[in-house]
C-alpha positions as CSV (number, residue, x, y, z in Angstrom):
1,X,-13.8,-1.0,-33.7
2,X,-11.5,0.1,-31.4
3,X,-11.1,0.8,-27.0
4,X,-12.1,3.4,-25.1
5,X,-10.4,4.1,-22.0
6,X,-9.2,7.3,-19.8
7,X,-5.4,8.6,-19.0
8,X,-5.1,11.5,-17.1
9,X,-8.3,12.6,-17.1
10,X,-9.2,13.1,-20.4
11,X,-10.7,10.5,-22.7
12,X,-8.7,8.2,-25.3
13,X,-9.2,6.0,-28.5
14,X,-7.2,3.0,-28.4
15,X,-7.4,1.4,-32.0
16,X,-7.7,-2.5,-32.4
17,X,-4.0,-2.7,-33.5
18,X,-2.8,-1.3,-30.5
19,X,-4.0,-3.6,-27.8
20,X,-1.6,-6.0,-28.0
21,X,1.2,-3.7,-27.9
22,X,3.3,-3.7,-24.3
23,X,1.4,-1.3,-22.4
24,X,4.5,0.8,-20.8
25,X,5.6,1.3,-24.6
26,X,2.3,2.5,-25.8
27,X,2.4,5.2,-22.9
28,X,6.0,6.2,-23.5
29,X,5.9,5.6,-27.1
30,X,2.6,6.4,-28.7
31,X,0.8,9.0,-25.9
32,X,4.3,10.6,-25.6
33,X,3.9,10.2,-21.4
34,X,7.8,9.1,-20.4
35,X,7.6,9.3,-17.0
36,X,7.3,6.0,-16.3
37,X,10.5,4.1,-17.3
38,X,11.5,0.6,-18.5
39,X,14.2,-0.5,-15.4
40,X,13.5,-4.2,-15.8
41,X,11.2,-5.0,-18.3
42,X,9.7,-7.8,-15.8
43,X,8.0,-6.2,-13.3
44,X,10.1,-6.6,-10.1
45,X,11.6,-3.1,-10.3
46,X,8.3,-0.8,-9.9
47,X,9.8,2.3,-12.1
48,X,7.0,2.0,-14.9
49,X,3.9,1.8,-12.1
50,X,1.2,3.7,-13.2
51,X,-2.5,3.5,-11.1
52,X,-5.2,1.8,-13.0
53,X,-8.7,2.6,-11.5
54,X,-6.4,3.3,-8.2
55,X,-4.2,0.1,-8.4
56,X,-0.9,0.5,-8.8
57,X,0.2,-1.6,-11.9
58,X,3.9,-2.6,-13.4
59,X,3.0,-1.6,-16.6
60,X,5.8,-3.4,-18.3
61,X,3.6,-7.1,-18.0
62,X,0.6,-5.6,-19.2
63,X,-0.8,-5.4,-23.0
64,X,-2.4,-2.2,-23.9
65,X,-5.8,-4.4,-23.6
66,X,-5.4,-4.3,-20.0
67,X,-6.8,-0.5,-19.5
68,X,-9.5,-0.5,-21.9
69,X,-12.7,0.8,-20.0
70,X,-9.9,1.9,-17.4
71,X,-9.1,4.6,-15.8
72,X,-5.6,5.1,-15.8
73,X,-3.4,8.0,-14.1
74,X,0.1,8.5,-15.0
75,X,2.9,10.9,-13.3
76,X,1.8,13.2,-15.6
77,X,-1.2,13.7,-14.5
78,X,-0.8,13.6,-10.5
79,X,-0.6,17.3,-10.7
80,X,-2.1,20.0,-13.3
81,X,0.8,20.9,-15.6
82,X,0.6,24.5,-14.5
83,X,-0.2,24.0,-10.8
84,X,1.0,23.4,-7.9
85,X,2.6,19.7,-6.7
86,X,0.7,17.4,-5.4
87,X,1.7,16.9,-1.8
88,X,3.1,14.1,-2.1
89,X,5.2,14.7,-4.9
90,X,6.4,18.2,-2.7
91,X,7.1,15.7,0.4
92,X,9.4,13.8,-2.1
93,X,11.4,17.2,-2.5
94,X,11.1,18.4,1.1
95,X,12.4,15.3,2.5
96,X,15.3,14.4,0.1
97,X,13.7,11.5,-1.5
98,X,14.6,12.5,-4.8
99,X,18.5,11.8,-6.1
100,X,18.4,10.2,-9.4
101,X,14.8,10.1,-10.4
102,X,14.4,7.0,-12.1
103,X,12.7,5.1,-9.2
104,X,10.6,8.4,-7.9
105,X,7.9,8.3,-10.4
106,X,7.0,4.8,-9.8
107,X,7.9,5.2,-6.0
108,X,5.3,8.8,-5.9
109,X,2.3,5.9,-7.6
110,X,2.8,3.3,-4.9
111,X,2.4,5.7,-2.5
112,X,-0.5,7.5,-4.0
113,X,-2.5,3.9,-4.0
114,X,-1.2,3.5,-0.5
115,X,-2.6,6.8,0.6
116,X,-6.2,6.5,-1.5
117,X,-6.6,2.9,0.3
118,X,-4.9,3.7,3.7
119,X,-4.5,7.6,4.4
120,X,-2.9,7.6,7.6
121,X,-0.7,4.7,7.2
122,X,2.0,3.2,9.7
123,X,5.8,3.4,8.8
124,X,5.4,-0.9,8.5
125,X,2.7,-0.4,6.3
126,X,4.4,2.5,3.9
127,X,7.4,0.0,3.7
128,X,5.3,-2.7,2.8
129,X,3.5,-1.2,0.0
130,X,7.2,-0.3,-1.2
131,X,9.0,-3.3,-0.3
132,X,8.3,-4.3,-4.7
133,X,9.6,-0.5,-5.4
134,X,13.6,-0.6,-5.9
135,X,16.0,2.4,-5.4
136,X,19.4,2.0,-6.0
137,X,19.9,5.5,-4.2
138,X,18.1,6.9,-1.3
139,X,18.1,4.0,1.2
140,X,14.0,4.4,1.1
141,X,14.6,5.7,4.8
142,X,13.6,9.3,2.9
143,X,10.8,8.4,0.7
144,X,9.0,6.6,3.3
145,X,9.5,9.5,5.3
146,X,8.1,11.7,2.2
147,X,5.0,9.7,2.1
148,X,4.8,9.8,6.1
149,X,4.5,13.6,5.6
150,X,2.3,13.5,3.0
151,X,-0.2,11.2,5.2
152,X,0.1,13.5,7.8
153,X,-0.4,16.9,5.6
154,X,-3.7,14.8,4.6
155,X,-4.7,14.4,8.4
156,X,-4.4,18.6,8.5
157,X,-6.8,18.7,5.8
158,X,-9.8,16.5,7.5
């Protein structure tokens, strides 16, 4: 028997001997979906978050387990992979919040579950739901104006 659960929007067999495989391997490993990336292995770093029914989750302390029944989106599937950006991940280029990359795809899922559970949130609360995101590059000052934009692009659309 095996799990059922959903990545990306489309629906996925896990088999038995996969559920007790790290979860951030069997993304990057078996469903060939790299964007989000081992920087710590012990989940203080944030660059393997994915969302998990909305929640942002470090990915690298989870078994595979973990998302059965689950809906689970990755980078991946933020955006369609011939369409446009999803604000948020165009605010990230606009506003300069992009230098590396390793961080940003982690960085883009935090603020997605920021924005689904707050939309118009304060620059306090943006760095807050950050502050267990590292960069070693940008000095956060531009991704948290990134999401800022984004937040306020969403207020434009109500």
């Amino acid at each position: 028997m095996s799990a059922v659960t959903n990545i990306n929007g489309r629906e996925v067999a896990i088999p038995d001997e996969e559920l007790e495989m790290n979860l951030l391997e069997w993304l990057r490993e078996v469903r060939d979906l790299t964007g989000a990336k081992n920087g710590c292995g012990i989940g203080v770093c944030g660059a393997c978050t994915v969302l998990v029914d909305g929640k942002a989750v470090r990915t690298c302390r989870q078994k595979v387990a973990f998302i059965a029944g689950k809906s689970v989106v990755t980078i991946e599937g933020v955006s369609p992979p011939e369409g446009p950006l999803h604000p948020l991940q165009q605010a990230f280029i606009d506003y300069g919040a992009i230098q590396c990359g390793f961080c940003t795809p982690g960085m883009v899922m935090a603020g997605l579950a920021l924005l689904a559970r707050t939309p118009h949130p304060t620059r306090p609360e943006i760095r807050k739901a950050l502050a267990a995101n590292l960069c070693r590059c940008t000095g956060y000052q531009q991704i948290v104006d990134a999401i800022e934009a984004a937040a306020g692009e969403q207020k434009s659309d109500t």
